[in-house]
C-alpha positions as CSV (number, residue, x, y, z in Angstrom):
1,X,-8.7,-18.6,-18.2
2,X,-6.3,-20.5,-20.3
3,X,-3.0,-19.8,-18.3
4,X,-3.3,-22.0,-14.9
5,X,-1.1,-19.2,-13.5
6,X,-5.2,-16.9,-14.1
7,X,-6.9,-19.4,-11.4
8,X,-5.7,-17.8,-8.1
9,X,-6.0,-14.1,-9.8
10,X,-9.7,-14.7,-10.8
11,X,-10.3,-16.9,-7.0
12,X,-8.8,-13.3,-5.8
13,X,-11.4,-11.5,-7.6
14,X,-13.8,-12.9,-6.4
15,X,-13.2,-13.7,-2.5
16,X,-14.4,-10.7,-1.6
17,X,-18.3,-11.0,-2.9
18,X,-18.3,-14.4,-1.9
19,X,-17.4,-13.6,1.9
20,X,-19.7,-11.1,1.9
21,X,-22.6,-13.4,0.3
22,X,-21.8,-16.2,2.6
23,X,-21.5,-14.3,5.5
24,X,-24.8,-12.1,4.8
25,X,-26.5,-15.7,4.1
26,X,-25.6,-16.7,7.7
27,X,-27.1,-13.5,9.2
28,X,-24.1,-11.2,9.9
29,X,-25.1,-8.1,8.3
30,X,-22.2,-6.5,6.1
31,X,-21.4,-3.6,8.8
32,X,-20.6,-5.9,11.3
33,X,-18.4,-7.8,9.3
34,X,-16.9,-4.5,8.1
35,X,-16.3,-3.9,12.0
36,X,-14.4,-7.1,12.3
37,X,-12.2,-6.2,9.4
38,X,-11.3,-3.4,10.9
39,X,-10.8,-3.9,13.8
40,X,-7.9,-6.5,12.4
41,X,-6.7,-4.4,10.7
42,X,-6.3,-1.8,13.2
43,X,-4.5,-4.1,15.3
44,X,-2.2,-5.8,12.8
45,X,-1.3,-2.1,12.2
46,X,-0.6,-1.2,15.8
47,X,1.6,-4.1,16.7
48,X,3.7,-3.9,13.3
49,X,4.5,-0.3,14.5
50,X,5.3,-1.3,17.8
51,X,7.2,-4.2,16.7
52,X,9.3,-1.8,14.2
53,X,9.9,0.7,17.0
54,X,11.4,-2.1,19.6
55,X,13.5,-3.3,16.5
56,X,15.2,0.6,15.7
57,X,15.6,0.6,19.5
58,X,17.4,-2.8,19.5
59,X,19.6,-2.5,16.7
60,X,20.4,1.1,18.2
61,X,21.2,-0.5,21.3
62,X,23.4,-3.2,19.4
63,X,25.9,-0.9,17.5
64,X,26.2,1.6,20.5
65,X,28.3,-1.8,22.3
């Protein structure tokens, strides 16, 4: 790591083994914290798909007046 522009790559790398250390050291086993994951991610999805549907529709709406 001689670039300072390497820190936030290698924090990056490894985030995910630390969340999953520190969280298994605080008694959530890893598929319930798996669970959570996905079930944010599952919802992030769904609202930026509604969210790009009520957009088209607006800016259909917009050029038709």
């Amino acid at each position: 790591m001689n670039k300072p522009s390497e820190l936030p790559m290698e924090t990056l790398k490894a985030a995910p083994s630390v969340t999953v250390g520190t969280l298994f050291l605080f008694g959530y086993p890893l598929s319930d914290w798996l669970l959570l994951i996905t079930i944010i991610y599952y919802s992030m999805l769904t609202l930026f798909l509604v969210r790009d549907k009520w957009w088209r529709q607006r800016d259909r709406k917009g050029k038709k007046q």
